[in-house]
N, CA, C and O atoms as a GROMACS GRO file, in nm:
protein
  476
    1UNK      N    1   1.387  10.902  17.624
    1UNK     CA    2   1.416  11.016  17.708
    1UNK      C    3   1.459  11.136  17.624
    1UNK      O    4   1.393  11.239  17.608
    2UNK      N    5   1.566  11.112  17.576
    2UNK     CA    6   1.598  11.218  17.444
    2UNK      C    7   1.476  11.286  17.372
    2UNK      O    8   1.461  11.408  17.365
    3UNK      N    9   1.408  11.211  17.331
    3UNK     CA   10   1.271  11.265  17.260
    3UNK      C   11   1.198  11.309  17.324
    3UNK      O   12   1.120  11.372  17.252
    4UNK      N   13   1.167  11.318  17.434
    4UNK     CA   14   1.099  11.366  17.533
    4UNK      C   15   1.165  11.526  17.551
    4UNK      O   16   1.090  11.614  17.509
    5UNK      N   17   1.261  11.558  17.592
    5UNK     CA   18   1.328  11.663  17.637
    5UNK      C   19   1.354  11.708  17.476
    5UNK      O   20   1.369  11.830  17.467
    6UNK      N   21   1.360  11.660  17.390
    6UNK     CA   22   1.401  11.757  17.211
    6UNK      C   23   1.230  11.813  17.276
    6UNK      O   24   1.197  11.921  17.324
    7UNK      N   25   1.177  11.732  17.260
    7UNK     CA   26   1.017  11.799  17.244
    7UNK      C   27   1.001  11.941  17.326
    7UNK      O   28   0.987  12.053  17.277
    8UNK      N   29   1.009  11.902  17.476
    8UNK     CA   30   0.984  11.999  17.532
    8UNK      C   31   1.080  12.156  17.490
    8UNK      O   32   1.036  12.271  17.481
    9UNK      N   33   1.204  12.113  17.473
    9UNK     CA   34   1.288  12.207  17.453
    9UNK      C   35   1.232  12.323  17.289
    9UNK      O   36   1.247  12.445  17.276
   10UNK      N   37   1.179  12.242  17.208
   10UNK     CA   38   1.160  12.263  17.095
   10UNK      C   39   0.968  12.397  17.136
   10UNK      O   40   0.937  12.513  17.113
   11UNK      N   41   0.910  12.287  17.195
   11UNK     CA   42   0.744  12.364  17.300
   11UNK      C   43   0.792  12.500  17.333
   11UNK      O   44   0.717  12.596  17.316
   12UNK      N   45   0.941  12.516  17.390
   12UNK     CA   46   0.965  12.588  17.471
   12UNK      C   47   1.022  12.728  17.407
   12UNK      O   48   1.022  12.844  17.449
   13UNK      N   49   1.078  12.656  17.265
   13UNK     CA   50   1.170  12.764  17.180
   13UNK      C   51   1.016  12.824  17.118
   13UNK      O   52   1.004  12.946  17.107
   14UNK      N   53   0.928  12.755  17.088
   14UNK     CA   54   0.822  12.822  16.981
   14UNK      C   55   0.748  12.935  17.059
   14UNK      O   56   0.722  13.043  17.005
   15UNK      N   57   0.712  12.904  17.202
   15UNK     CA   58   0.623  12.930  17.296
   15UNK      C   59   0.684  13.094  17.329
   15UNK      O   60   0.612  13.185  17.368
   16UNK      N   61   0.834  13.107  17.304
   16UNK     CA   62   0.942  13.243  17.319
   16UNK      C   63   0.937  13.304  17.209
   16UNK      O   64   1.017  13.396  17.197
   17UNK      N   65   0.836  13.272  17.080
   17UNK     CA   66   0.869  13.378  17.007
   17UNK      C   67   0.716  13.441  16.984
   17UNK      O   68   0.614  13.372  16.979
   18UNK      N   69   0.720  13.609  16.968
   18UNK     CA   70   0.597  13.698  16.929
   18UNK      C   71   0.505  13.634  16.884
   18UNK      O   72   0.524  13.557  16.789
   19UNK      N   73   0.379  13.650  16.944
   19UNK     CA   74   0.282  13.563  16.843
   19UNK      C   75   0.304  13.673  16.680
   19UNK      O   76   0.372  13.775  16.664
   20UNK      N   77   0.209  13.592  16.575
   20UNK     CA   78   0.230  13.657  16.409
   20UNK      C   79   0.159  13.766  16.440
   20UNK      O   80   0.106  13.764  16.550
   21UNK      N   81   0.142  13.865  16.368
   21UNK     CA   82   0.036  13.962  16.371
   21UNK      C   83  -0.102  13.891  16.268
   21UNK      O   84  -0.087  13.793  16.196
   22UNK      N   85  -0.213  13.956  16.282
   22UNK     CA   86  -0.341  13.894  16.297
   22UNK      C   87  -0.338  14.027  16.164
   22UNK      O   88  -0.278  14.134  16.173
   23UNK      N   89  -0.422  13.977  16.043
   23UNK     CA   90  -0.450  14.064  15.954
   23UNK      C   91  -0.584  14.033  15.941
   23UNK      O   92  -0.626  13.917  15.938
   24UNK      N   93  -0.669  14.155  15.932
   24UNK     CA   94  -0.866  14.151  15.794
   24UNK      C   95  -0.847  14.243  15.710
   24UNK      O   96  -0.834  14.345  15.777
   25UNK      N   97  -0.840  14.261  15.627
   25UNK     CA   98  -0.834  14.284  15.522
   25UNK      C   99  -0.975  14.309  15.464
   25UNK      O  100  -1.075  14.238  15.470
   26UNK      N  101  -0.951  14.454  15.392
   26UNK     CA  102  -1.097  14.523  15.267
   26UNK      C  103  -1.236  14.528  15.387
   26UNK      O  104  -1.350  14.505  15.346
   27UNK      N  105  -1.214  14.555  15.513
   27UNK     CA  106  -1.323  14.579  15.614
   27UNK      C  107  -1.385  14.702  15.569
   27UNK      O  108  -1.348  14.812  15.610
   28UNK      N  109  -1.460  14.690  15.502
   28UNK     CA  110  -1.564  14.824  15.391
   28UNK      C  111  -1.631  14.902  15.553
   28UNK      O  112  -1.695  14.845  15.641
   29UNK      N  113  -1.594  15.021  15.548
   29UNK     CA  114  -1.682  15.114  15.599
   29UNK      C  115  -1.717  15.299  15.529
   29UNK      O  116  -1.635  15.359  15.459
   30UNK      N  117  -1.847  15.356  15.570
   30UNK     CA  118  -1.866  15.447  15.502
   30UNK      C  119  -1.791  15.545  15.487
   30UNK      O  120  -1.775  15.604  15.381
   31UNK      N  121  -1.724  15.582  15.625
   31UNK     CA  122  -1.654  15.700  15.613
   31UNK      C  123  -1.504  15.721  15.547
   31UNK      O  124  -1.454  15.831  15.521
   32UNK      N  125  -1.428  15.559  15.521
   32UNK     CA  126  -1.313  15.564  15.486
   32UNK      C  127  -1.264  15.465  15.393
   32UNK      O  128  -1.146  15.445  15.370
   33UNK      N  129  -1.359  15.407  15.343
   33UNK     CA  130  -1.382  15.339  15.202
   33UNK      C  131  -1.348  15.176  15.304
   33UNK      O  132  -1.384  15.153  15.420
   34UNK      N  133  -1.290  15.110  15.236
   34UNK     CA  134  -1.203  14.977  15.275
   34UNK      C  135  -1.134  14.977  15.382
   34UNK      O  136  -1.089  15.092  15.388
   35UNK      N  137  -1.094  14.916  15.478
   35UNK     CA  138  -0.978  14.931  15.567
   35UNK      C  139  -0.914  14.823  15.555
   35UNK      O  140  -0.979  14.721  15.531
   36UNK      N  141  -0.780  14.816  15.566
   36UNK     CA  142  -0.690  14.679  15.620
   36UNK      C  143  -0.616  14.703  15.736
   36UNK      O  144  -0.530  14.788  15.763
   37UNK      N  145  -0.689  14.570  15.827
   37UNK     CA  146  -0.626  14.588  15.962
   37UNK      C  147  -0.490  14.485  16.010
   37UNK      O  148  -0.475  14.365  15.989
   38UNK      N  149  -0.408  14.575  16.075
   38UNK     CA  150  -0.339  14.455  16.125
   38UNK      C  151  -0.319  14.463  16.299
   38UNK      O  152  -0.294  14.568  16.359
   39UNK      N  153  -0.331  14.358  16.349
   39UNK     CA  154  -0.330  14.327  16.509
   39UNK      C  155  -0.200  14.292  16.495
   39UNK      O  156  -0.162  14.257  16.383
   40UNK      N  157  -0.124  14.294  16.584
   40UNK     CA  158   0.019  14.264  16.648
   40UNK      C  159   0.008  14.312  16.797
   40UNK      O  160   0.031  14.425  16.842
   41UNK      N  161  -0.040  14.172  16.876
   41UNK     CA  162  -0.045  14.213  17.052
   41UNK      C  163  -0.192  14.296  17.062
   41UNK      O  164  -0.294  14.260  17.005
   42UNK      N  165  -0.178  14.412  17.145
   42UNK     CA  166  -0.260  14.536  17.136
   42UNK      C  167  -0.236  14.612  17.069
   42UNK      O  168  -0.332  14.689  17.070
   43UNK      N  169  -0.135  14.661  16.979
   43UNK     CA  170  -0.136  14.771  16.855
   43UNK      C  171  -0.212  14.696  16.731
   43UNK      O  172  -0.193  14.581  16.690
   44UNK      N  173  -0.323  14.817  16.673
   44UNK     CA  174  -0.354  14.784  16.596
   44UNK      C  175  -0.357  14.902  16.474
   44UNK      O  176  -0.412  15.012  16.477
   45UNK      N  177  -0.295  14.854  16.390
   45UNK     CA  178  -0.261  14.959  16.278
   45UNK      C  179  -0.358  14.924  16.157
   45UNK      O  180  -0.406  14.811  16.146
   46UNK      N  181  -0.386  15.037  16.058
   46UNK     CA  182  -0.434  14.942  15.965
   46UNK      C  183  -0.410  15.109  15.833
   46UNK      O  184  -0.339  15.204  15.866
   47UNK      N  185  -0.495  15.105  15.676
   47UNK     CA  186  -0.409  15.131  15.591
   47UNK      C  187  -0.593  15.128  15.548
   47UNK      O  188  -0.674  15.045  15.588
   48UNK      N  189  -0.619  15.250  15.451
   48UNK     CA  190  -0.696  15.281  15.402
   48UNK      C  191  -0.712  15.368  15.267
   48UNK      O  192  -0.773  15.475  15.269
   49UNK      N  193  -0.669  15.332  15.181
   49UNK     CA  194  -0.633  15.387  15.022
   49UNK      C  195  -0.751  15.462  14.953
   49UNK      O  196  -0.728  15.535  14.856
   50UNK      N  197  -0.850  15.448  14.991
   50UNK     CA  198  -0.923  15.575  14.971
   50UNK      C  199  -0.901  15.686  14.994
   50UNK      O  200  -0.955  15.759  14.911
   51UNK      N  201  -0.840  15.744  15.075
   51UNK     CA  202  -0.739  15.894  15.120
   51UNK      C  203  -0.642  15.874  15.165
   51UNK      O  204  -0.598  15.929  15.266
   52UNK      N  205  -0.566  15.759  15.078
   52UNK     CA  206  -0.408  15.746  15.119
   52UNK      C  207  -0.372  15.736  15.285
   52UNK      O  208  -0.261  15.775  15.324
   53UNK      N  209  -0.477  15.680  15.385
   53UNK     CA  210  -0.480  15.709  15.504
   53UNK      C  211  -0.420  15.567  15.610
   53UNK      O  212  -0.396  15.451  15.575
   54UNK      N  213  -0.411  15.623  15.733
   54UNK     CA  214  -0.329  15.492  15.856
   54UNK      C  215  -0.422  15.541  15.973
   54UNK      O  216  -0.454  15.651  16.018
   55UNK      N  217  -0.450  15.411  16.001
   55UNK     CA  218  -0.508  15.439  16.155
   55UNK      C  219  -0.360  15.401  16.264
   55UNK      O  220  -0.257  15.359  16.211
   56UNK      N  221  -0.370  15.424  16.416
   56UNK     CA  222  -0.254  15.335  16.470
   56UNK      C  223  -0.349  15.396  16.574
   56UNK      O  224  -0.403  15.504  16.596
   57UNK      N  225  -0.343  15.246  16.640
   57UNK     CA  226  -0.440  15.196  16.812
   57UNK      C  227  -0.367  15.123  16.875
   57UNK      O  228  -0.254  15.080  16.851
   58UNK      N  229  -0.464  15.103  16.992
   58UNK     CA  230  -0.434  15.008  17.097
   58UNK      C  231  -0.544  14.944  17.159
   58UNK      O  232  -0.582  15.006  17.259
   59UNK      N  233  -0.586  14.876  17.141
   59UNK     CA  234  -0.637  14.784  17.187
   59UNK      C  235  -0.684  14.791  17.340
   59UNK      O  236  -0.644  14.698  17.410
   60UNK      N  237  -0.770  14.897  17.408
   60UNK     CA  238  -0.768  14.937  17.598
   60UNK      C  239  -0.823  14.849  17.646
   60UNK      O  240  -0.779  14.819  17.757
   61UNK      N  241  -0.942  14.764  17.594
   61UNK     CA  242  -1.027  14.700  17.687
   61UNK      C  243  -1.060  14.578  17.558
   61UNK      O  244  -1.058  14.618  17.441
   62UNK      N  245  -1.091  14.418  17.591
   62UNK     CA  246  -1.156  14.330  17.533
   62UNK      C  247  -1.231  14.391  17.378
   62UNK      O  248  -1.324  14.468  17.404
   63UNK      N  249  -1.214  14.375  17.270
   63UNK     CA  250  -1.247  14.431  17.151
   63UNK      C  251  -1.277  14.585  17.128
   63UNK      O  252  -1.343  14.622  17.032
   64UNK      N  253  -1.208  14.702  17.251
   64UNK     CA  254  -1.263  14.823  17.205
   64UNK      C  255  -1.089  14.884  17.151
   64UNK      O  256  -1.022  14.840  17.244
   65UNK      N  257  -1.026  14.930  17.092
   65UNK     CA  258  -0.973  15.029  16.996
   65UNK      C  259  -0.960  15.129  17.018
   65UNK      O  260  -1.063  15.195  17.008
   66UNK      N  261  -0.849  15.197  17.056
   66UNK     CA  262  -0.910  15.354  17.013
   66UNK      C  263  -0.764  15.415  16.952
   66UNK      O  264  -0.684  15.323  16.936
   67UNK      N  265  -0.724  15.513  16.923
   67UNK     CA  266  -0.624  15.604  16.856
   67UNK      C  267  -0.664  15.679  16.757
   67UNK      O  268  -0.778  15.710  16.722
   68UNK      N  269  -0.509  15.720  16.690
   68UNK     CA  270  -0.519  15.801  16.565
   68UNK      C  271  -0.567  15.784  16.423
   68UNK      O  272  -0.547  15.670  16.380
   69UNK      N  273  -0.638  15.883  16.321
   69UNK     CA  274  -0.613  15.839  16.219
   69UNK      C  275  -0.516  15.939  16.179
   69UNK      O  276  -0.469  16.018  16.261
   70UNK      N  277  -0.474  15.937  16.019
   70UNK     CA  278  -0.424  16.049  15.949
   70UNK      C  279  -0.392  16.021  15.784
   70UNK      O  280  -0.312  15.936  15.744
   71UNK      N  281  -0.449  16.087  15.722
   71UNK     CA  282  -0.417  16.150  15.580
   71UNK      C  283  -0.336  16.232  15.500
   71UNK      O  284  -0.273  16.303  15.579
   72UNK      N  285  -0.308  16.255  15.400
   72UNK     CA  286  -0.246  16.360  15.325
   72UNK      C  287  -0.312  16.493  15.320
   72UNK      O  288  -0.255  16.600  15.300
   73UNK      N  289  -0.430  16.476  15.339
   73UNK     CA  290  -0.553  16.645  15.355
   73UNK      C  291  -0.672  16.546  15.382
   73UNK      O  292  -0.686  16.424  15.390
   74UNK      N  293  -0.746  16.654  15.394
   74UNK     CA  294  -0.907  16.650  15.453
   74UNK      C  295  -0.959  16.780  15.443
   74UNK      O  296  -0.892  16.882  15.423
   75UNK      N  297  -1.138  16.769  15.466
   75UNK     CA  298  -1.228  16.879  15.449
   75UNK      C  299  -1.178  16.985  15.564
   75UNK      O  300  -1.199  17.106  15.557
   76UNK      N  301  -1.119  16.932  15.652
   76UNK     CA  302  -1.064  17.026  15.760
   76UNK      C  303  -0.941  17.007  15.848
   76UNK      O  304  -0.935  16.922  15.937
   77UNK      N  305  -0.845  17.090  15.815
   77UNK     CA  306  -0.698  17.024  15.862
   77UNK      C  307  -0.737  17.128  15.987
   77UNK      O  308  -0.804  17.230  16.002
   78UNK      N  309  -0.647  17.032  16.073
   78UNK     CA  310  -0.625  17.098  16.222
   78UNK      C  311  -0.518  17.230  16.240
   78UNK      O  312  -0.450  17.265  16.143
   79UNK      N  313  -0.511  17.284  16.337
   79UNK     CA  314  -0.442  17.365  16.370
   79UNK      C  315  -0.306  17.317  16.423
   79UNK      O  316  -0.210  17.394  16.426
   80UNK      N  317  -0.296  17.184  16.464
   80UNK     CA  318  -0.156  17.141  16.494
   80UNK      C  319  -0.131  17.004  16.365
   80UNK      O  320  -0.222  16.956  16.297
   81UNK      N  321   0.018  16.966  16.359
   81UNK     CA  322   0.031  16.867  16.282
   81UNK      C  323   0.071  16.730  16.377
   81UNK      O  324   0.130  16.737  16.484
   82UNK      N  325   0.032  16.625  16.322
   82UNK     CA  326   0.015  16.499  16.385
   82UNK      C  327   0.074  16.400  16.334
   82UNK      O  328  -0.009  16.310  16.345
   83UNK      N  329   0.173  16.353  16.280
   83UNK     CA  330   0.205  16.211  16.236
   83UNK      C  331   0.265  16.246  16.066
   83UNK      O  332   0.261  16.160  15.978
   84UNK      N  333   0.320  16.397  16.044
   84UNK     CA  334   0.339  16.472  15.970
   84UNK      C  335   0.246  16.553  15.849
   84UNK      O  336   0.260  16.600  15.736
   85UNK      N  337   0.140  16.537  15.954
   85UNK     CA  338   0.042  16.631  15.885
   85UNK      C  339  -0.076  16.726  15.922
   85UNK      O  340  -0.022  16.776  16.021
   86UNK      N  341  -0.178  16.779  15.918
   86UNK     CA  342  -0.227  16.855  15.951
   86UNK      C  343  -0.379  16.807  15.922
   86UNK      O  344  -0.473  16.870  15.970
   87UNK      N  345  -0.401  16.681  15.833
   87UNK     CA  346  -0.526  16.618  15.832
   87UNK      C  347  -0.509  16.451  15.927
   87UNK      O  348  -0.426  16.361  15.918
   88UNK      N  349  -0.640  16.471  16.021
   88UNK     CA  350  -0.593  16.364  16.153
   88UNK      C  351  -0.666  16.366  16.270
   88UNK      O  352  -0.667  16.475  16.326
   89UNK      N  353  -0.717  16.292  16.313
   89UNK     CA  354  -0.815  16.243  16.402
   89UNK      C  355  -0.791  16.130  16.518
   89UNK      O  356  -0.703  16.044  16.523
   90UNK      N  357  -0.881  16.153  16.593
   90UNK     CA  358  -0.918  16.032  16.658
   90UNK      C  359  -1.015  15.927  16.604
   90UNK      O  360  -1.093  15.959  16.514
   91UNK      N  361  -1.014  15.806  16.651
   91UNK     CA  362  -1.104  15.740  16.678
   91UNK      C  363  -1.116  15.617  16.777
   91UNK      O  364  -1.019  15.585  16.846
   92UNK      N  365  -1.238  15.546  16.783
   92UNK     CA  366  -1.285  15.447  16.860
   92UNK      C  367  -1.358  15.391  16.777
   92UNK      O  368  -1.436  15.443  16.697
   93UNK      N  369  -1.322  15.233  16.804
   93UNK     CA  370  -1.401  15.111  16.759
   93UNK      C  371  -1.402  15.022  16.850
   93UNK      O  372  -1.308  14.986  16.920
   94UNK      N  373  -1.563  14.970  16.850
   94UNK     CA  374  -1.628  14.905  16.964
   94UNK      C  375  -1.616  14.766  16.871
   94UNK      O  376  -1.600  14.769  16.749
   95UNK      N  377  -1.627  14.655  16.944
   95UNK     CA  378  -1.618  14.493  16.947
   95UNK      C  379  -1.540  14.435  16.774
   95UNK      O  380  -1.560  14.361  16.678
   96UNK      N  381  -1.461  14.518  16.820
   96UNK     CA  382  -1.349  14.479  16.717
   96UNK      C  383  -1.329  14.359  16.680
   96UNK      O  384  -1.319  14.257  16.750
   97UNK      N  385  -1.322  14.375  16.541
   97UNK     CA  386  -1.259  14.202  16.473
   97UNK      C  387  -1.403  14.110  16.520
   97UNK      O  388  -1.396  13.991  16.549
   98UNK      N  389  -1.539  14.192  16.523
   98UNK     CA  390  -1.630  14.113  16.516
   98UNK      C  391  -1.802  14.125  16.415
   98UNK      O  392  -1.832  14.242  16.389
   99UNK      N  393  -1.876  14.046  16.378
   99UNK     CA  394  -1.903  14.076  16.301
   99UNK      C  395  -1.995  14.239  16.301
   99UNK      O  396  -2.024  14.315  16.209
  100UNK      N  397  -2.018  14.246  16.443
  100UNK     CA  398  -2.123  14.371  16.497
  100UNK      C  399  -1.977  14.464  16.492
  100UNK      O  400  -1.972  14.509  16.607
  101UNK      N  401  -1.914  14.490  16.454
  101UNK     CA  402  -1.799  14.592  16.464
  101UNK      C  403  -1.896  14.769  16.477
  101UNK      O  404  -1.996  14.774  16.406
  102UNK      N  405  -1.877  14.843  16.525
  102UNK     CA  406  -1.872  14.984  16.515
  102UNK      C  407  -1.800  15.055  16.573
  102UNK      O  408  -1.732  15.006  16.663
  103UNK      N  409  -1.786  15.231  16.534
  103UNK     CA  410  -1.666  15.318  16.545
  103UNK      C  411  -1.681  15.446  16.528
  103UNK      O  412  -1.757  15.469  16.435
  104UNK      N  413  -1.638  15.544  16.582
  104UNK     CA  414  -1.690  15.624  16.546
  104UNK      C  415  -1.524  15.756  16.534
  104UNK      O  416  -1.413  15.703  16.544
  105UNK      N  417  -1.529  15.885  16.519
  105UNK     CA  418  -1.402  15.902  16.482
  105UNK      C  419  -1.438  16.092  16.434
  105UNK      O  420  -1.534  16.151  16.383
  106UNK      N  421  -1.301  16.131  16.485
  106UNK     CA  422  -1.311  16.305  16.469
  106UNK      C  423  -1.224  16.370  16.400
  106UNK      O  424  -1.134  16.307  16.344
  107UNK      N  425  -1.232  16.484  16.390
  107UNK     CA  426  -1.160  16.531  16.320
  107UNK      C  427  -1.055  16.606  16.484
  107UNK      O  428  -1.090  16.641  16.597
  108UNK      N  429  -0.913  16.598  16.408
  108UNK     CA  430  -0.874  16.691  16.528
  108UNK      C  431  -0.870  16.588  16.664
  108UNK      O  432  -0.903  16.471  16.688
  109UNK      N  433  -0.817  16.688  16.730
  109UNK     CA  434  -0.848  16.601  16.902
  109UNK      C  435  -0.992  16.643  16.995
  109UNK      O  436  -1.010  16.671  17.114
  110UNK      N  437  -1.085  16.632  16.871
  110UNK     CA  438  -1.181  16.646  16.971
  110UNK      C  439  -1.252  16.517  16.959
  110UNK      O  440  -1.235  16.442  16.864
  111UNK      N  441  -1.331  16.492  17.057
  111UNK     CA  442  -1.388  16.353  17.074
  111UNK      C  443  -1.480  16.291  16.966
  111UNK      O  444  -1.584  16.333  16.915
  112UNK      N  445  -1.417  16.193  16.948
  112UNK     CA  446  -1.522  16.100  16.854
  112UNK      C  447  -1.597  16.073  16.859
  112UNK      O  448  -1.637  15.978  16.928
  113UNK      N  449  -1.696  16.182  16.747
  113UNK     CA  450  -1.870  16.109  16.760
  113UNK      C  451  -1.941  16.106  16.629
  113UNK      O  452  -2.060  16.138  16.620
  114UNK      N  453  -1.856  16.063  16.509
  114UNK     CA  454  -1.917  16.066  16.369
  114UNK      C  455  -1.892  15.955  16.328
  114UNK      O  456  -1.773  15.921  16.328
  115UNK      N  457  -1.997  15.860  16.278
  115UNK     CA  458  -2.013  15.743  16.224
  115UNK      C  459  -1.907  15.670  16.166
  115UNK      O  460  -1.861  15.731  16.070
  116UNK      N  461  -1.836  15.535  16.193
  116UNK     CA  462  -1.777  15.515  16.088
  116UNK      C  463  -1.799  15.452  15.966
  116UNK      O  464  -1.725  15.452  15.867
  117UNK      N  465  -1.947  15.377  15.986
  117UNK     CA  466  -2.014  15.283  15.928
  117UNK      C  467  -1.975  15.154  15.864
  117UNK      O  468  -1.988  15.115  15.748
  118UNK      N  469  -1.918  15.094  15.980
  118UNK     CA  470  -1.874  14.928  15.919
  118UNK      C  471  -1.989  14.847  15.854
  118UNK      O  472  -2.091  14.797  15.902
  119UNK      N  473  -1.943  14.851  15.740
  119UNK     CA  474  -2.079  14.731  15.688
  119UNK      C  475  -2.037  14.633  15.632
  119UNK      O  476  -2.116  14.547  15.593
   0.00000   0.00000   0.00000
């Protein structure tokens, strides 16, 4: 009986804590060299050292993505600053964390429609 109830009690303590966050790592695409992603829930953040850059998402629908990026500069800084800077975008990525991944991504807050080229 004892062992029975340690068990469940023990099911019950694991089952209460955050799942881990979900990492991929070096996801090569054209427009932003490498990416490393990390999932935690629906936020998905990730870290791109080719322009010192961070994406931060959410997860809206079954594998689609969408949010910010942002850098230290770019070919065209915005007129407002975003996440303490003035180079920064949107984007969207479709069937995320799969091998058909695509995305596409803007400068500014205007809508995303430039390649991101996951390969």
């Amino acid at each position: 009986m004892f062992g029975k109830v340690f068990m469940i009690a023990v099911l019950a303590m694991i089952a209460s804590f955050p799942a881990l966050a979900q990492k991929a790592e070096g996801v090569d695409t054209k427009a932003f060299g490498p990416i490393d992603f990390e999932v935690n829930g629906k936020r998905v953040t990730g870290t791109y050292p080719k322009y010192q850059g961070r994406l931060q998402g959410t997860e809206v629908a079954p594998g689609v993505v969408t949010g910010y990026w942002s850098q230290p500069k770019s070919g065209q800084p915005c007129p407002t600053q975003w996440n303490g800077t003035y180079a920064w975008g949107r984007f969207v990525i479709t069937k995320f964390n799969q091998a058909t991944m695509a995305g596409q991504w803007s400068y500014c807050n205007a809508e995303a429609t430039r390649d991101i080229g996951f390969r």
